[in-house]
C-alpha positions in Angstrom: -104.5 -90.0 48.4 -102.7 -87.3 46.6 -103.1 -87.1 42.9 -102.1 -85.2 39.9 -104.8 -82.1 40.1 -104.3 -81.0 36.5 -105.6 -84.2 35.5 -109.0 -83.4 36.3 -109.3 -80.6 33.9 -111.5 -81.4 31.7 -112.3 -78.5 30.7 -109.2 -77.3 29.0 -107.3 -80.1 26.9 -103.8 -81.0 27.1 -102.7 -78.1 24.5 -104.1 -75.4 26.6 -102.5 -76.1 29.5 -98.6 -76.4 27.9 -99.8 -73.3 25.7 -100.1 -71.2 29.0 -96.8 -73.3 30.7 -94.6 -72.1 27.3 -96.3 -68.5 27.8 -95.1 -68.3 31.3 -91.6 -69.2 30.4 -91.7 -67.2 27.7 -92.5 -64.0 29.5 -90.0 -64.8 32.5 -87.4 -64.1 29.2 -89.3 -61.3 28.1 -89.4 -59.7 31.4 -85.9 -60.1 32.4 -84.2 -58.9 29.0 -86.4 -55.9 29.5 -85.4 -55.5 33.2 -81.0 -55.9 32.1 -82.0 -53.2 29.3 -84.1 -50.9 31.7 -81.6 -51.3 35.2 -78.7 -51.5 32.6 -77.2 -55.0 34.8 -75.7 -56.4 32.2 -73.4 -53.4 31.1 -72.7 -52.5 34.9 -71.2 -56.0 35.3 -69.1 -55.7 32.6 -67.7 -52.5 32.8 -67.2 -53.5 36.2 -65.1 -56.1 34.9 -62.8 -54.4 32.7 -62.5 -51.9 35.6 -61.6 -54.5 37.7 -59.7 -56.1 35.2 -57.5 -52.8 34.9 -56.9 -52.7 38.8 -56.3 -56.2 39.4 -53.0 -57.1 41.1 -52.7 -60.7 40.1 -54.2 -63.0 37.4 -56.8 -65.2 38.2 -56.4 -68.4 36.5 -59.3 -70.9 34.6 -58.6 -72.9 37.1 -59.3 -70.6 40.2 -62.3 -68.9 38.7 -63.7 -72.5 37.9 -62.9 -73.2 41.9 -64.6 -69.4 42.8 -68.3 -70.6 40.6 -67.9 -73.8 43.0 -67.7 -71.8 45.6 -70.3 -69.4 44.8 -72.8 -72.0 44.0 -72.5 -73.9 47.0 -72.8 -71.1 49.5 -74.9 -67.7 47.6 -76.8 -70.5 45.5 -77.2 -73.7 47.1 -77.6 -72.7 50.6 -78.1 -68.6 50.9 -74.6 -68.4 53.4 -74.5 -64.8 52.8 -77.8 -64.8 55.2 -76.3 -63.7 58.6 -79.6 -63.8 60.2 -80.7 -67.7 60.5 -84.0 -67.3 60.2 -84.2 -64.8 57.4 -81.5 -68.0 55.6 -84.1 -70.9 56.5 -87.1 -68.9 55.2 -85.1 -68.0 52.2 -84.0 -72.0 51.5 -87.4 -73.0 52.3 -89.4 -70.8 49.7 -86.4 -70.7 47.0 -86.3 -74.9 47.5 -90.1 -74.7 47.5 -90.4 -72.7 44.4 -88.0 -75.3 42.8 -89.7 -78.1 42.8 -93.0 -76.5 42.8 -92.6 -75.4 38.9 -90.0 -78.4 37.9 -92.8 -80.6 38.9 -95.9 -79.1 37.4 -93.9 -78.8 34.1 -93.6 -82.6 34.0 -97.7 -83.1 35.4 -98.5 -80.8 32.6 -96.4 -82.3 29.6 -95.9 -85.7 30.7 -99.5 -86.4 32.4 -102.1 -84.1 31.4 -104.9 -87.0 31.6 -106.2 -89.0 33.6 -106.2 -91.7 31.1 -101.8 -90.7 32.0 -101.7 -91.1 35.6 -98.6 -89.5 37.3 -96.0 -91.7 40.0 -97.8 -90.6 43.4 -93.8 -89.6 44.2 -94.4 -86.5 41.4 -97.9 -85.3 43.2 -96.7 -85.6 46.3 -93.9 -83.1 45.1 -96.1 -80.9 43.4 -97.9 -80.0 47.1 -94.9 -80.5 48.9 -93.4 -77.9 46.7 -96.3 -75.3 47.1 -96.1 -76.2 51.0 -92.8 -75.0 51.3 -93.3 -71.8 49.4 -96.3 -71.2 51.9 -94.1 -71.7 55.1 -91.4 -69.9 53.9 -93.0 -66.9 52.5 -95.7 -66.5 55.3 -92.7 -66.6 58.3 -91.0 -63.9 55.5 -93.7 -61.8 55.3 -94.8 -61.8 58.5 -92.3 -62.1 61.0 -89.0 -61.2 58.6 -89.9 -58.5 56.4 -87.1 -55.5 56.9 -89.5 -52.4 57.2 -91.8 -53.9 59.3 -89.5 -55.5 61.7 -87.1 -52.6 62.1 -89.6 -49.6 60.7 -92.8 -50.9 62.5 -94.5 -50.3 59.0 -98.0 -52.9 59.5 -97.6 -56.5 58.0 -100.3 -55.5 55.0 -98.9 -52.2 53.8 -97.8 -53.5 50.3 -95.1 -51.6 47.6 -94.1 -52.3 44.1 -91.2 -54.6 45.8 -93.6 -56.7 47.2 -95.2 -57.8 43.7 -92.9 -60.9 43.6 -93.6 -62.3 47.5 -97.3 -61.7 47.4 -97.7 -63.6 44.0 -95.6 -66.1 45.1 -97.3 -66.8 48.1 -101.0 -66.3 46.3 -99.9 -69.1 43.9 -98.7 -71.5 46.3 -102.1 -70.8 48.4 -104.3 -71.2 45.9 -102.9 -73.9 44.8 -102.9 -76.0 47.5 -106.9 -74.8 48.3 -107.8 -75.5 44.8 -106.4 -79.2 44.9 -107.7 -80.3 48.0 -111.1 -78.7 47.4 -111.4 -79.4 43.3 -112.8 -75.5 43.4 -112.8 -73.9 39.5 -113.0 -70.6 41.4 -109.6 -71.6 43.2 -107.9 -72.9 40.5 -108.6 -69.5 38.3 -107.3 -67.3 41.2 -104.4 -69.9 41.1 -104.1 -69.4 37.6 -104.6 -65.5 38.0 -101.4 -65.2 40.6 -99.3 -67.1 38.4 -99.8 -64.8 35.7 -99.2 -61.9 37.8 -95.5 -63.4 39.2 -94.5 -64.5 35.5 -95.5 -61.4 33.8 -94.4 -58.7 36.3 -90.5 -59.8 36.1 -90.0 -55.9 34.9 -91.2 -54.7 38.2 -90.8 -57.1 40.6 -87.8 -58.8 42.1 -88.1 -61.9 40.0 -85.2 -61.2 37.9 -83.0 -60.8 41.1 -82.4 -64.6 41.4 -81.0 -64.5 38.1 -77.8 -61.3 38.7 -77.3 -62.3 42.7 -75.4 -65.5 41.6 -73.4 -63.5 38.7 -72.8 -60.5 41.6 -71.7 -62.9 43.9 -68.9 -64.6 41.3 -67.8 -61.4 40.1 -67.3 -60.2 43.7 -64.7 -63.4 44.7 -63.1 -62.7 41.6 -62.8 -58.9 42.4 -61.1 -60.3 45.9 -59.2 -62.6 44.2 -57.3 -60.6 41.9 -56.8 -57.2 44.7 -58.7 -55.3 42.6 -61.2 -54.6 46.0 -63.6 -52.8 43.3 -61.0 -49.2 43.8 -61.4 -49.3 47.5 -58.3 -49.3 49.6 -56.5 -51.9 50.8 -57.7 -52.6 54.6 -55.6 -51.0 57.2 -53.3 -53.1 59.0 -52.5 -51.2 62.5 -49.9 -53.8 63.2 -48.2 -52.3 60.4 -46.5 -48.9 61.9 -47.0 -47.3 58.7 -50.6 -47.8 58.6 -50.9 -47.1 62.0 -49.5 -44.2 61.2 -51.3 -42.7 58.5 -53.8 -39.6 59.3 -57.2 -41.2 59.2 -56.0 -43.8 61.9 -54.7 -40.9 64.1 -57.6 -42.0 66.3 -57.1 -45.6 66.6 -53.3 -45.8 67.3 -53.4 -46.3 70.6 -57.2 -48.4 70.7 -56.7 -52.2 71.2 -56.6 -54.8 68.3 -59.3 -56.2 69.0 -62.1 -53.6 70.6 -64.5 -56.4 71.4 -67.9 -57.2 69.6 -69.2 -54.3 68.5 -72.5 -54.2 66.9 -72.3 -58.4 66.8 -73.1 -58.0 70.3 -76.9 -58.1 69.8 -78.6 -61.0 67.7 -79.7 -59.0 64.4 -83.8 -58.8 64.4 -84.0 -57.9 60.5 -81.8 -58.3 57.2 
C-alpha cells in the first residue's frame, strides 16, 4: 500500500519540514529576480515591446491579445506544440507534468498531513510517486536518448555543464525520492533532501527560471505577428508577386518552382 512517506518522520516535527518547503519557494523567487536582473529578461521584453509597438502595422485589440494568451497556453504551455520532434514533446510533457504534481502534492502531504496521527487520501500518495515517476521517465529518455550535444555532437551521455544543473537535480530528486520511500532509508531521504536543495537554490545558473520567460516569449511573439511588426525583419517574399520576384536577392529563384519539394523535412529530425 502506498502511503504518505513524510509521515514517518519522526525525527523532524511538522514546523521543520514547511520551514524548509517556504525556504524552497522562497529561493525559486530569489533566484529568478536575480537571473531577470543578471540576463536583463525583463527589460529585453519590454523594449522589445515598445519597438514592436513602434513598427506595428495594425492594433491588436484586448480582445485578440486575450485570444493570443489562449492560444499560447494551450499549445507552448499546456502541451509543448512548438516541439517538432515527438519524442523530445512527450519527454518534455512527461517530466514538466511530472514535476507538477510532484511538488503540488508534497506541498499539501507536508502542510495538510505531516503526521501520521493525519493520514493523507491514498489518491494524494499515490500522486506524490506517480508524480516523481513521471519526472524519472521523462528526464532519463531526455538525458539519455534526447539530449542535443550528444545526439547530434556524439559528446558521451555523462559529460555534464553548467546547463545541465537543472535536469540532473531534477532527476536526482525524483530518484531519491522514490528509493527513499519504498525503502524508508534516512540516508536516501537526505540525498533526496540534498538534490532538492540544489534545483531550488541554483535558479541563477540553471535553466529553472526558463519555464517562467518561454510562456511570456511565446505571447509576445503572436503578438509581434499579429500586429506586422515581424520583430524589423522583412516581410516574406511572395514570388507570385512579380515585383518580389523581381527584386535582386530573388535573382536566383525566379525561375525555381513554387514549391521545391521537402527540403531538409525530408529526413525525421534525430535532435532538437
Amino acid at each position: 500500500m502506498i502511503t504518505n512517506p513524510f509521515s514517518d518522520l519522526t525525527m523532524l516535527t511538522p514546523a521543520m519540514m514547511q520551514g524548509y518547503v517556504i525556504l524552497m519557494v522562497i529561493l525559486v523567487v530569489v533566484g529568478t529576480i536575480l537571473d531577470m536582473m543578471h540576463k536583463k529578461s525583463a527589460k529585453y521584453f519590454f523594449e522589445n515591446s515598445k519597438k514592436a509597438a513602434k513598427n506595428a502595422k495594425r492594433t491588436v485589440s484586448g480582445g485578440e491579445k486575450a485570444s493570443l494568451a489562449i492560444q499560447t497556453i494551450a499549445n507552448e504551455v499546456l502541451t509543448s506544440a512548438e516541439f517538432a520532434n515527438p519524442s523530445r514533446r512527450i519527454s518534455h510533457l512527461f517530466t514538466m507534468y511530472g514535476f507538477i504534481i510532484f511538488v503540488v502534492s508534497t506541498a499539501i502531504l507536508v502542510f495538510a498531513y505531516p503526521t501520521a496521527e493525519t493520514p493523507a487520501p491514498q489518491l494524494l500518495s499515490v500522486l506524490w510517486h506517480v508524480g516523481a515517476a513521471m519526472i524519472c521517465f521523462g528526464g532519463y529518455w531526455f538525458w539519455f536518448f534526447i539530449r542535443v550535444d550528444v545526439s547530434a555532437e556524439g559528446n558521451p551521455w555523462y559529460r555534464l555543464v553548467q546547463a545541465d544543473i537543472f535536469i540532473v537535480s531534477l532527476l536526482l530528486m525524483a530518484t531519491f525520492a522514490l528509493i527513499w520511500s519504498l525503502s524508508g532509508s534516512i540516508y536516501f531521504f537526505g540525498l533526496f533532501i540534498a538534490a532538492s536543495t540544489i534545483l531550488f537554490s541554483t535558479v541563477l545558473w540553471s535553466k529553472f527560471a526558463h519555464m517562467f520567460f518561454k510562456p511570456a516569449a511565446a505571447f509576445q511573439k503572436r503578438v509581434i505577428k499579429a500586429d506586422g511588426s515581424r520583430e524589423n525583419l522583412p516581410e516574406l517574399a511572395d514570388r507570385s508577386n512579380p515585383a518580389d520576384r523581381d527584386r535582386h536577392s530573388m535573382e536566383l529563384l525566379k525561375d525555381a518552382p513554387l514549391n521545391m519539394g521537402l527540403g531538409i523535412k525530408r529526413d525525421a529530425p534525430h535532435h532538437y
